[in-house]
C-alpha positions, 0 to 999 in steps of 0.5 A: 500500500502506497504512502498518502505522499507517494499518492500525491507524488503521482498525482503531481506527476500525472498532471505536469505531463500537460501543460495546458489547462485545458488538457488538466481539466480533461484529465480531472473529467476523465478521472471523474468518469472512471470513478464507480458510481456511488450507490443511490443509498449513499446520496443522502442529505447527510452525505451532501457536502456544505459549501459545495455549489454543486452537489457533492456526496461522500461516503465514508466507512471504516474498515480494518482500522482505515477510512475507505470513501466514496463520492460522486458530484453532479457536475464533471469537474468537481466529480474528478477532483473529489476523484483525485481526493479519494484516491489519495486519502482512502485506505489510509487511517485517520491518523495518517489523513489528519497529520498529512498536508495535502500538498499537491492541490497547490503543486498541481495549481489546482487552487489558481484555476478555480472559480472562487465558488470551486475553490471553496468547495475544494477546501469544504470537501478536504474539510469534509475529509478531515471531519470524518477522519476525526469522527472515525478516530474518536470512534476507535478510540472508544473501542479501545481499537488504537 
């Protein structure tokens, strides 16, 4: 199992190889397409993220001591980045998602080719993240599973 970093790290590398944004954004559609469709059980209110302009769900559940997400958006680009957000988090413990800087939002310039409404839905779904990692953590402690 690859480090959240080494994640991240191909990520990066995986988006330098354009250097137009419009390949980039191809690229975020693209992923958000080759991701499964979250199953209709999950697209409940509670799952919706706040702060999102379009409707983002995400589904977390803890197994064997790790976070394991799922999400789908309705609109295309915000689908590929909660993609690229899942695919660098899950299977990780909370632990590991709470003491990671997720760095390779700003390296891949992400956060300057967003809208502003994007943008704050991208800091809202990391938040999202970060919460359930923290539920999930408070959860296990109490289980005495550590």
């Amino acid at each position: 199992m690859k480090t959240i970093n080494e994640l991240q790290d191909e990520v990066i590398e995986e988006f330098s190889e354009f250097d137009d944004w419009m390949d980039k954004y191809q690229l975020l559609i693209d992923l958000g397409n080759e991701q499964a469709p979250l199953d209709a059980k999950y697209k409940t209110d509670q799952n919706l993220i706040d702060g999102c302009q379009s409707r983002v769900w995400l589904q977390a559940d803890l197994v064997d001591g790790k976070l394991v997400f799922q999400a789908e958006s309705d609109a295309l680009i915000v689908k590929g980045i909660i993609a690229l957000l899942v695919k660098v988090v899950s299977g990780h413990t909370p632990d590991e998602i709470l003491d990671t800087d997720l760095y390779f939002i700003e390296r891949i310039g992400l956060k300057e080719h967003l809208s502003p409404t994007r943008s704050n839905g991208l800091l809202a779904m990391v938040k999202q993240i970060r919460m359930y990692a923290l539920a999930f953590k408070a959860k296990m402690q109490e289980q005495g599973t550590n």
